[in-house]
C-alpha positions in Angstrom: 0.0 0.0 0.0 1.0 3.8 -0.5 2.7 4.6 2.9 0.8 7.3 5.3 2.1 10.5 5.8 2.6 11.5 9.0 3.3 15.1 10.9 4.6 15.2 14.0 3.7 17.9 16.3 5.8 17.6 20.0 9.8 16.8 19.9 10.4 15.9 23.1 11.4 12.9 24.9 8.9 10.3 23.6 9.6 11.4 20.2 12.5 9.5 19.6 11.4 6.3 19.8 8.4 7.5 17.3 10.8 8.5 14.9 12.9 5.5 14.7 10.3 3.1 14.7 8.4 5.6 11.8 11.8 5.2 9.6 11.5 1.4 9.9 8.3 1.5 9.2 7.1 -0.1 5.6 3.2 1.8 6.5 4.3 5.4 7.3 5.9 8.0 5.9 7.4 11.0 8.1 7.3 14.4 6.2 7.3 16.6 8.8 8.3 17.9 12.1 6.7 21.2 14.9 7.4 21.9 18.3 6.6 25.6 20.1 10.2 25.0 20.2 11.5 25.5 17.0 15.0 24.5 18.0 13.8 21.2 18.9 12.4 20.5 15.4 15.4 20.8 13.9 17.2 19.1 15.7 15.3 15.9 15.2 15.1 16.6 11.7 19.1 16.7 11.1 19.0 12.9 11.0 15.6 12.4 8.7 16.6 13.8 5.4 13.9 15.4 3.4 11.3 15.9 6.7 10.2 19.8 7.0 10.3 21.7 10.0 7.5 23.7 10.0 5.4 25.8 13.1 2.1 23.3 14.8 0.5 25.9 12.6 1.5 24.8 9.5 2.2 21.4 10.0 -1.7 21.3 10.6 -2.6 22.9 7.5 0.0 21.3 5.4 -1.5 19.5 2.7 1.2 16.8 2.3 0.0 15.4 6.1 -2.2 12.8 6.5 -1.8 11.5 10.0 -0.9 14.3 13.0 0.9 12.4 15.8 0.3 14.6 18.6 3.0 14.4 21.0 2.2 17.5 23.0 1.7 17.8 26.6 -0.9 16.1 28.2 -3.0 19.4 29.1 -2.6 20.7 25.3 -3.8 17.2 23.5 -7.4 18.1 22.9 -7.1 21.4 21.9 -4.2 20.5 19.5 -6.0 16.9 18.4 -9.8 19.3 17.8 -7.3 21.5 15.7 -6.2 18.8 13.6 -9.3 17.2 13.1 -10.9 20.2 11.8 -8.5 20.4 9.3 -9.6 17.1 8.0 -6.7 15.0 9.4 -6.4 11.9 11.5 -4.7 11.9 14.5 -2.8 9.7 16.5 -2.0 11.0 20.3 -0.2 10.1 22.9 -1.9 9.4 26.3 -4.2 10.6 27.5 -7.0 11.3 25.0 -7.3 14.8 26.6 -7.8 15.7 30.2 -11.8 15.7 30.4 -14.0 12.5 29.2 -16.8 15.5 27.7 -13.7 16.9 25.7 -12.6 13.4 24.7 -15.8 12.5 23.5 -16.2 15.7 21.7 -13.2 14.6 19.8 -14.6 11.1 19.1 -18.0 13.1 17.4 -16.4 15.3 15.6 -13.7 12.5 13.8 -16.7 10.4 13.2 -18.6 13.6 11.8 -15.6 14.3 9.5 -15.0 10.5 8.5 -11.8 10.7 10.2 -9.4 8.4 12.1 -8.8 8.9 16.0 -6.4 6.8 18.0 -3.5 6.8 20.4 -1.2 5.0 22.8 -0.7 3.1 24.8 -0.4 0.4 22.2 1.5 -2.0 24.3 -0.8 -3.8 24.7 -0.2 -5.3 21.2 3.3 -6.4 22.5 3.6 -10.4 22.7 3.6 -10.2 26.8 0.1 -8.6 26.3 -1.0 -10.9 23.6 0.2 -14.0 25.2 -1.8 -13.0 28.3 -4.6 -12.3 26.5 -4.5 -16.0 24.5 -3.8 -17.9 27.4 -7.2 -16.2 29.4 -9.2 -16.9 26.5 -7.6 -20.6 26.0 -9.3 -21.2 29.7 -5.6 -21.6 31.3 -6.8 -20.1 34.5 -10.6 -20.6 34.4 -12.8 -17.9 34.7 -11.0 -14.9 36.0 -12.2 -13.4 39.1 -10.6 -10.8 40.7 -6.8 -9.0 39.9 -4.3 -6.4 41.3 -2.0 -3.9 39.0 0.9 -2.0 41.2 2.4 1.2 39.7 4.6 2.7 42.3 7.7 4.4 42.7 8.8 7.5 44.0 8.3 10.3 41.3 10.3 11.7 38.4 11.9 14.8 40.3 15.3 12.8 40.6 15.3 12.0 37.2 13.4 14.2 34.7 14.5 17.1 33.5 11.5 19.2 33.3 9.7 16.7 36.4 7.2 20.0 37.4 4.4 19.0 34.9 4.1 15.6 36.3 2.4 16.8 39.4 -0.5 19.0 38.0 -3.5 18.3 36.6 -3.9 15.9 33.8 -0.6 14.1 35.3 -0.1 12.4 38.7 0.7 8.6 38.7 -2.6 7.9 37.7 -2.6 9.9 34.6 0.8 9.5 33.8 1.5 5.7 34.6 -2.3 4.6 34.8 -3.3 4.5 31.2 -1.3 1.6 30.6 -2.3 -0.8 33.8 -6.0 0.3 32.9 -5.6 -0.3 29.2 -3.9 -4.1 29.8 -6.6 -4.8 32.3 -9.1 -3.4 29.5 -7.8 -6.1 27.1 -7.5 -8.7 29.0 -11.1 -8.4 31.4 -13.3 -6.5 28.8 -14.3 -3.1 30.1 -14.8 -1.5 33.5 -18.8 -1.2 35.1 -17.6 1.1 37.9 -14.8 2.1 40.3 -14.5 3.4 43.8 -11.3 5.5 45.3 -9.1 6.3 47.8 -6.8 9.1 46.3 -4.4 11.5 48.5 -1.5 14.1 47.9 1.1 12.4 50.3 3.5 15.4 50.2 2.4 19.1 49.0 5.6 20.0 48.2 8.6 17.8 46.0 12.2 18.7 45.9 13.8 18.4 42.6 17.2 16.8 42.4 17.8 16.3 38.8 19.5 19.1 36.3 18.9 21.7 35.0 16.6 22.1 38.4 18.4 21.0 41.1 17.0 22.2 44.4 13.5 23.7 43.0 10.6 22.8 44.5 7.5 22.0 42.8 3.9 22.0 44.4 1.5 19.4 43.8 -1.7 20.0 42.3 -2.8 16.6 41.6 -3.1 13.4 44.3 0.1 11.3 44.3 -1.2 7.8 45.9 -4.3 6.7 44.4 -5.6 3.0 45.4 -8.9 2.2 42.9 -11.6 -0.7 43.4 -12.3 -1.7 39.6 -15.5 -3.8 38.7 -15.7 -5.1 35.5 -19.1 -6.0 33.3 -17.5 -9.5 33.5 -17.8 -9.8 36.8 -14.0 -9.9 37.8 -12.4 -7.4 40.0 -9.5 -5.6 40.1 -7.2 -3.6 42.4 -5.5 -1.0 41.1 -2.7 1.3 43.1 -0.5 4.1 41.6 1.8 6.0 43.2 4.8 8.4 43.4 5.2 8.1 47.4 7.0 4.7 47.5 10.5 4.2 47.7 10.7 0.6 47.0 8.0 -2.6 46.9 8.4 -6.0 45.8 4.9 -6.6 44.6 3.9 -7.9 40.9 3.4 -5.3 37.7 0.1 -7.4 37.6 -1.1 -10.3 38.2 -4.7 -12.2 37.2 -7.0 -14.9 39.6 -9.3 -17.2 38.0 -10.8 -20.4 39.0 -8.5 -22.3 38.1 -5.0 -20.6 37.9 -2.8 -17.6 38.3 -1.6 -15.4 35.4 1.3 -13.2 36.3 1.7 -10.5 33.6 4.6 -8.7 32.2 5.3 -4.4 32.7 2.3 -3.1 30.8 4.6 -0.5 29.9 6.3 -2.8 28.0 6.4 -5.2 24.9 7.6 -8.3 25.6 7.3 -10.4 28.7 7.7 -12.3 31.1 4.7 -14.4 30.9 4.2 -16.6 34.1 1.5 -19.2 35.1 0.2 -21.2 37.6 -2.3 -23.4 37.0 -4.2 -26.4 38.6 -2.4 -29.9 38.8 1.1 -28.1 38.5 4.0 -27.0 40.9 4.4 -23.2 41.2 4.8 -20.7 38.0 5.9 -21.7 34.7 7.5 -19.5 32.3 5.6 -19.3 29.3 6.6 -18.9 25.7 5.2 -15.1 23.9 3.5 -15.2 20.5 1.8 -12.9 18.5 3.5 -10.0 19.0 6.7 -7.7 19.2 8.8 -7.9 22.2 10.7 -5.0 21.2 10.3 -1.2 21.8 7.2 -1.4 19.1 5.9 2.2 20.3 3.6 3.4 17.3 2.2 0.2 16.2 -0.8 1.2 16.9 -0.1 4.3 14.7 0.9 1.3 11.9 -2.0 -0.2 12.6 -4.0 2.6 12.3 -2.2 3.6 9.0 -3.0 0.6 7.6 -7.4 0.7 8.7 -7.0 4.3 6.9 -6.2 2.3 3.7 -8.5 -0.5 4.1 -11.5 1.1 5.6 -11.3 -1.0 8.3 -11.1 -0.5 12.4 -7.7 -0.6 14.5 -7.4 -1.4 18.1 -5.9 1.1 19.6 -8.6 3.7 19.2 -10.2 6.6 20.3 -13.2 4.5 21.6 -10.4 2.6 24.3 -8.9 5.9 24.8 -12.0 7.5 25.8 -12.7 4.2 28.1 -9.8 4.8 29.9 -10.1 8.0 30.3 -13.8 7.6 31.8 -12.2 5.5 34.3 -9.8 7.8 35.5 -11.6 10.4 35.4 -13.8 8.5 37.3 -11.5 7.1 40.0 -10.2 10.6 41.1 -13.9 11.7 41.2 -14.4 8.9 43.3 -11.5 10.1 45.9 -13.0 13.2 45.9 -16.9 12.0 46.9 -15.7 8.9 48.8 -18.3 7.3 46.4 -18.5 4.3 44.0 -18.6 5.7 40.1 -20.3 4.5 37.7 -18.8 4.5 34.0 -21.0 6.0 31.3 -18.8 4.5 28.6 -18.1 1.0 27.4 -15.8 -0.9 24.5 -15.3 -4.2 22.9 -12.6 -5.6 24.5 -9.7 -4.5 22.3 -7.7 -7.3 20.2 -4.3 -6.6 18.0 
């Protein structure tokens, strides 16, 4: 097929990875390049020869782009994603879909209005860890699954990022930062979520910075920093789910899934590839099992493939805007939840998503 041809609009740290796996790409094409930043355009585009660096302005309008992949901040994806669907392109963006579920579904009207395509990350779940999990749940390896637990937790980007501020204001947190992909993997794997209830709490108002070029700043927190979620699903199973940037160190599991008849430990859902372990009945502790249908590799964008290729076809992809929105009802959702010490029902609902 004619490859897609994609503008990006944010060069910062995740678009790296974008890039390379663009370039290797035999689906996309990418033509150009826009950050506020100007300087930061260019400097991705000195090693992809031929791409124009061009203002978020013009990128939009440019008539050469097909596919926007918005790689903005989180609080600027909606308005920059509503942009670039009103001048008839598709868009691809990273996570989250926006910061409000009423914005995000205003997106998902108006791409379906304008016949367009509206997806995003996180796509790992098409890794081969992901995929494997999924088989082995739907092969009846474990039964029928009945309850689960996800653990993000760490203690915050300050010591590490260079620009760790936006990570505690709105639209960020653990839960919004991290949460998309626990959410999304449970998503996949136990169909979609009937309701949550929350405990959510800002641990620490205040968070030194210890990484350059801010050494020493402090940031204040805007946004809760320990959030532990009750998830129902319409399948019946149940899920616990607890983010956080106030640990220092755990030794719990990324996630793990109960059924009847069996344990499923799952790989980092914020990765590709695996470890796959199960336990199941009539057998001695976890085995290790073998990952198909899937990359194990740093696949980010395959989704964006994926997408490139429905676009062509007329068909659907999995990673899109309808799972995004999902998600983002749930967290949405669960914070609301922390804030009314109340159970939450979701007003959305999605096929479970496949690859």
């Amino acid at each position: 097929m004619d490859q897609v041809k994609v503008g990006i609009i944010g060069c910062g740290n995740i678009s790296g990875i974008y890039i390379e796996n663009i370039r290797k790409s035999p689906e996309l094409q990418l033509v150009a390049l826009a950050d506020l930043d100007s300087r930061k355009a260019m400097e991705k585009a000195k090693e992809e020869p031929g791409v124009k660096v061009l203002s978020p302005e013009e990128l939009i309008m440019d008539q050469e782009v097909e596919v926007v992949l918005n790689l903005t901040v989180p609080k600027a994806h909606g308005e920059v994603s509503k942009a670039c669907l009103q001048a008839k392109k598709h868009v691809y963006v990273e996570k989250p879909l926006s910061l409000r579920k009423e914005e995000g579904m205003k997106l998902l009207q108006l791409a379906e209005k304008e016949g367009l395509y509206l997806g995003g990350a996180p796509d790992t779940f098409l890794g081969a860890g992901l995929q494997t999990s999924r088989k082995l749940i739907h092969e009846g390896w474990i039964g029928r699954p009945v309850a689960a637990v996800a653990f993000m937790m760490g203690h915050g980007p300050e010591s590490w990022h260079p620009e760790p501020d936006f990570f505690y204001k709105e639209g960020a947190g653990p839960l919004f930062d991290m949460g998309p992909y626990y959410l999304t993997a449970f998503i996949h794997l136990l169909g979609p979520i009937r309701s949550v209830m929350a405990s959510t709490q800002i641990s620490f108002p205040e968070r030194l910075i210890t990484s350059s070029p801010h050494d020493g700043n402090l940031i204040r927190v805007d946004t809760p920093t320990h959030i532990a979620a009750n998830l129902e699903f319409h399948s019946g199973a149940m899920a616990t789910l607890i983010t956080s940037f106030d640990v220092w160190e755990h030794g719990l599991p990324h996630m793990e899934i109960y059924g009847s008849e069996g344990t499923l430990r799952v790989p980092d859902p914020n990765t590709f590839g695996g470890p796959v372990f199960l336990f199941s009945l009539g057998n001695e502790g976890f085995r290790e099992m073998p990952l198909t249908g899937g990359p194990v590799h740093n696949a980010r964008g395959i989704g964006l493939e994926k997408m490139a290729k429905a676009i062509r076809s007329g068909t659907n992809h999995p990673a899109n805007g309808k799972l995004m929105l999902h998600v983002l009802d749930a967290m949405e959702s669960i914070l609301q939840s922390g804030r009314e010490g109340r159970r939450i029902y979701l007003t959305t609902t999605i096929t479970s998503p496949e690859g």
